[in-house]
MMTF fields as JSON, N, C-alpha, C and O atoms, coordinates in Angstrom:
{
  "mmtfVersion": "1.0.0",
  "mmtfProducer": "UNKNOWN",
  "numBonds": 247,
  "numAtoms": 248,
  "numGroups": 62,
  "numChains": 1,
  "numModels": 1,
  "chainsPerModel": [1],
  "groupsPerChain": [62],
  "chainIdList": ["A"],
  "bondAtomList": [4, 2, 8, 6, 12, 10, 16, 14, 20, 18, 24, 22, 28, 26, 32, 30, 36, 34, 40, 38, 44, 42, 48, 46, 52, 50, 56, 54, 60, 58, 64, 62, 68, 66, 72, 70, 76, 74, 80, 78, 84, 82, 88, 86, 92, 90, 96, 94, 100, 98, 104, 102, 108, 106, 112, 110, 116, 114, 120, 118, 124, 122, 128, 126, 132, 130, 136, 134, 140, 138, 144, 142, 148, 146, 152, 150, 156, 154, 160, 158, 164, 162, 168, 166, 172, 170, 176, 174, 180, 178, 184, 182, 188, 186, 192, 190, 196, 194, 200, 198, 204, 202, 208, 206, 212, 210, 216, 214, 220, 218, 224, 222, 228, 226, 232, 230, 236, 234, 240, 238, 244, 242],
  "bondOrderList": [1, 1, 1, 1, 1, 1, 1, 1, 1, 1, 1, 1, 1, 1, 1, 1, 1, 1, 1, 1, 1, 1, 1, 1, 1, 1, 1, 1, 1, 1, 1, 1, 1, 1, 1, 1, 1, 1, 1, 1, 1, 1, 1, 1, 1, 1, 1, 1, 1, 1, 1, 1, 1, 1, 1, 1, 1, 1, 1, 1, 1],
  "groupList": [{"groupName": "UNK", "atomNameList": ["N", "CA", "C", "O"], "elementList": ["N", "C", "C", "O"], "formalChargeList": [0, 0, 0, 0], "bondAtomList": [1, 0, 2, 1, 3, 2], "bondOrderList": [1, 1, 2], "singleLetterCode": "X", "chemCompType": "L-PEPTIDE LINKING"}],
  "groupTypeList": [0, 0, 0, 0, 0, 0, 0, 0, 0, 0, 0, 0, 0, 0, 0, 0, 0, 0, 0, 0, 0, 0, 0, 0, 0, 0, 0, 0, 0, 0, 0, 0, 0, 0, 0, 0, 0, 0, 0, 0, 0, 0, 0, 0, 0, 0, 0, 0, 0, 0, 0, 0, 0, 0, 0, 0, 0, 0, 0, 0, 0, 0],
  "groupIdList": [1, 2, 3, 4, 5, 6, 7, 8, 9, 10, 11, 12, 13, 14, 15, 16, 17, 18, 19, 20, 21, 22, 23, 24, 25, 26, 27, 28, 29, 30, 31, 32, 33, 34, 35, 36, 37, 38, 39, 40, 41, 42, 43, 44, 45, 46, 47, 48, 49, 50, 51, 52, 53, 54, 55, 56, 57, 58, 59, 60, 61, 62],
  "secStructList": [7, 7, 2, 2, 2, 2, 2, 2, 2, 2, 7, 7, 7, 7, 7, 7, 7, 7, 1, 7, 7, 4, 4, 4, 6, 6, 6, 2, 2, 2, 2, 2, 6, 1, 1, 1, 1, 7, 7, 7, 7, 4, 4, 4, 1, 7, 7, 6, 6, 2, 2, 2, 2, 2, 2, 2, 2, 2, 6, 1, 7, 7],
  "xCoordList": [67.823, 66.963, 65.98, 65.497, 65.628, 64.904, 63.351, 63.136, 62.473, 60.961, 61.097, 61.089, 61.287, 61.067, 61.579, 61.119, 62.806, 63.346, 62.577, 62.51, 62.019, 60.865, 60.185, 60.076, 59.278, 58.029, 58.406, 57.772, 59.752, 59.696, 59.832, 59.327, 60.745, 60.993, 59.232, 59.057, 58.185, 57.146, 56.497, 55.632, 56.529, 55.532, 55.72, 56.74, 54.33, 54.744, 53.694, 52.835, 53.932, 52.853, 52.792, 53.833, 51.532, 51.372, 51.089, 50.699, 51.354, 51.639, 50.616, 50.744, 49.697, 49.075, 48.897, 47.803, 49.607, 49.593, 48.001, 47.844, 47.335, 46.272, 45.739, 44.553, 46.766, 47.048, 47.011, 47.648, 46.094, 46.04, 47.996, 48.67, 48.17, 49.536, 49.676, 48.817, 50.481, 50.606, 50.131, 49.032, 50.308, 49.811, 47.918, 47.345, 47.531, 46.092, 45.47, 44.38, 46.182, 45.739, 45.717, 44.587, 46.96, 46.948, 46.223, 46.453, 45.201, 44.997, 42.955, 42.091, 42.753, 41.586, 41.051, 39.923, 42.439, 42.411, 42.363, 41.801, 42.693, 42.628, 41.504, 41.462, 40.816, 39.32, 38.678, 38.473, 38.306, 37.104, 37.948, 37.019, 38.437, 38.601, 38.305, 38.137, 38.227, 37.797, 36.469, 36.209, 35.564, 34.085, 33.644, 34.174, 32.262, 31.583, 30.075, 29.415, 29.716, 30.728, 32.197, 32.149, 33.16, 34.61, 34.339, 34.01, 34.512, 34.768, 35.777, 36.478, 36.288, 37.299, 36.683, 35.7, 37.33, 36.625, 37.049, 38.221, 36.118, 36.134, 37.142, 37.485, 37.717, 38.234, 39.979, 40.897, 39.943, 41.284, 41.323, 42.372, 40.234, 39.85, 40.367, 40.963, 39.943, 40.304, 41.58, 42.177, 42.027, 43.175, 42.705, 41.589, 43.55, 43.296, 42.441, 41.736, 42.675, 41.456, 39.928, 38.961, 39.867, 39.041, 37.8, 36.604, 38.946, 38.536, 38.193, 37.803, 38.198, 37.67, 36.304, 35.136, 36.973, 34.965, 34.223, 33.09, 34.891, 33.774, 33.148, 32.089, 34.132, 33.614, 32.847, 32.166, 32.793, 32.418, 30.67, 29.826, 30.312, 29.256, 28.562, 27.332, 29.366, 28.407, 28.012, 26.999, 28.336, 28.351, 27.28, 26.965, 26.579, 25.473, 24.495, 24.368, 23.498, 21.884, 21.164, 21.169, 20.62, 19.533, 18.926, 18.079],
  "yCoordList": [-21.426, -20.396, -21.063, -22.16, -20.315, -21.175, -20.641, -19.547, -21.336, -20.539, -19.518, -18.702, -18.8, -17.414, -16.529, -15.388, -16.946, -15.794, -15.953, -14.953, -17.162, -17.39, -16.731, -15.958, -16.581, -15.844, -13.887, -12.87, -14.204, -12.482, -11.856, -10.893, -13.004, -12.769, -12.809, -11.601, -13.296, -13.431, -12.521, -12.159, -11.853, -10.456, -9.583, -9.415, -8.909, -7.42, -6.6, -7.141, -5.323, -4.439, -3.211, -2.916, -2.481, -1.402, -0.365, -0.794, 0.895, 1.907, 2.886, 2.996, 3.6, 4.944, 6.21, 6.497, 6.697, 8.078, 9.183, 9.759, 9.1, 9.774, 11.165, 11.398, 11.966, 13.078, 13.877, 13.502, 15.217, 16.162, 16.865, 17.715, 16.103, 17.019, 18.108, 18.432, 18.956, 20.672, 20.765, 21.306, 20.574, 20.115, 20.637, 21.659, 19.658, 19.517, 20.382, 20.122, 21.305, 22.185, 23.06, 23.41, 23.748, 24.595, 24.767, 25.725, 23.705, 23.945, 23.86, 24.697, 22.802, 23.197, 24.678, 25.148, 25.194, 27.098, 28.087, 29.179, 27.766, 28.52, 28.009, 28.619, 27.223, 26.706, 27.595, 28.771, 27.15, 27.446, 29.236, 29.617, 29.822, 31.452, 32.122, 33.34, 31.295, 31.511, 31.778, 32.453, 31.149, 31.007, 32.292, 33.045, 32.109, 33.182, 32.266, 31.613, 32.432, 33.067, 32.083, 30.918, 32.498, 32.083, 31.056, 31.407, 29.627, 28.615, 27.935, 27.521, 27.535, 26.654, 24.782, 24.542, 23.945, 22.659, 22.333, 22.242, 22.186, 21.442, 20.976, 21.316, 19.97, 18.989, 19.409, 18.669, 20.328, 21.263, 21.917, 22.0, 22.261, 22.618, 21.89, 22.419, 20.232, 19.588, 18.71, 18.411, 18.297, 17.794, 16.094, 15.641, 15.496, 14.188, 13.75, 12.744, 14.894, 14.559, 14.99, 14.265, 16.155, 16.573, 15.588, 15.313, 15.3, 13.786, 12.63, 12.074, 11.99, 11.226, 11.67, 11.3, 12.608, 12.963, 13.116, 12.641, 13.979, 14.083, 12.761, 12.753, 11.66, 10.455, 9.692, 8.786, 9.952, 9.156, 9.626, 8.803, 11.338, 11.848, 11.497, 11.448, 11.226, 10.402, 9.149, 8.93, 8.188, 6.998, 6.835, 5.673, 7.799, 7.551, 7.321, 7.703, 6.525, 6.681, 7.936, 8.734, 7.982, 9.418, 9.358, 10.185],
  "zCoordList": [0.161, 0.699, 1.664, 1.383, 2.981, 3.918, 3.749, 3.226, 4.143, 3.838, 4.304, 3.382, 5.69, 5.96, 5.054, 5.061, 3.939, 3.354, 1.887, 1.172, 1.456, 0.319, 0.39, -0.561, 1.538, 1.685, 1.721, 1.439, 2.224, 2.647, 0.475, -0.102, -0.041, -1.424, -1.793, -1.951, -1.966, -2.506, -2.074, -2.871, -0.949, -0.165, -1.255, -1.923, -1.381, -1.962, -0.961, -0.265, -1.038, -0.132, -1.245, -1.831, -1.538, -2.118, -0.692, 0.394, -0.969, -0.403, -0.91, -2.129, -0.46, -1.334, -0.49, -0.003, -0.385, 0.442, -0.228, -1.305, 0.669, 0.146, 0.91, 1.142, 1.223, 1.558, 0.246, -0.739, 0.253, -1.163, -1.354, -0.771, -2.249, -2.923, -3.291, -4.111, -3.028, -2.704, -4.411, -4.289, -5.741, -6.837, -6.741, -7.119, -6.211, -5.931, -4.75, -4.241, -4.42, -3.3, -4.218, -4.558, -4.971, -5.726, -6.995, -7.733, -7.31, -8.815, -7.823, -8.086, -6.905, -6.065, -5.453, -5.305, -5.163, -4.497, -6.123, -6.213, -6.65, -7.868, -8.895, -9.964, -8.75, -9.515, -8.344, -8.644, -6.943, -6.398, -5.986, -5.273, -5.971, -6.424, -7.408, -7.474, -8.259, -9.576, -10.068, -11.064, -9.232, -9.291, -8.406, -7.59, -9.076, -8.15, -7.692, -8.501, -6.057, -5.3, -5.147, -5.542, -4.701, -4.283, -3.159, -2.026, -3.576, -2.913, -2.453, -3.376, -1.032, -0.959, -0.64, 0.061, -1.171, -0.723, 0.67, 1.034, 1.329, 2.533, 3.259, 4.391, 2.362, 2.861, 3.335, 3.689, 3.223, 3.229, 4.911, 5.55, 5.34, 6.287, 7.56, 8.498, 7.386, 8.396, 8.569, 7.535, 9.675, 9.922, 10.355, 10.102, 10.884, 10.941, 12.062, 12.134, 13.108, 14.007, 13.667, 13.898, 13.14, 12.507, 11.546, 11.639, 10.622, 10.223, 10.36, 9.333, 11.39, 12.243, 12.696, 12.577, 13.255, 13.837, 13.039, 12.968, 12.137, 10.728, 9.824, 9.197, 9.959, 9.307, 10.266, 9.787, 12.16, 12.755, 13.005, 13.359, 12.698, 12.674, 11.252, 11.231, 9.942, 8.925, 9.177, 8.514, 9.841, 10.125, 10.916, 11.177, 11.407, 12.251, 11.568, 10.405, 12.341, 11.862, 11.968, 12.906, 11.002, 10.787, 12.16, 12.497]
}
């Protein structure tokens, strides 16, 4: 076995998809409907650009 194929054998990479799972949309829409008044969370709202701006407007100084 030559080093490049050692090292590729010794790599590992973890993966975490952290996108809300249709699971966790559905049990989030049915808690905050549930309440009074009827809430949806936020974070459902925005998309990936969305998101960005939204994390780049917390990031500011007061």
């Amino acid at each position: 076995m030559n080093a490049a194929a050692h090292a590729m054998q010794r790599a590992h990479a973890a993966l975490t998809d952290l996108r809300p799972q249709p699971d966790d949309i559905t049990a989030d829409a049915l808690a905050g409907l549930s309440q009074t008044p009827k809430t949806l969370p936020s974070k459902y709202f925005y998309d990936a650009h969305g998101s960005q701006l939204f994390e780049a407007i917390t990031r500011q100084p007061e």
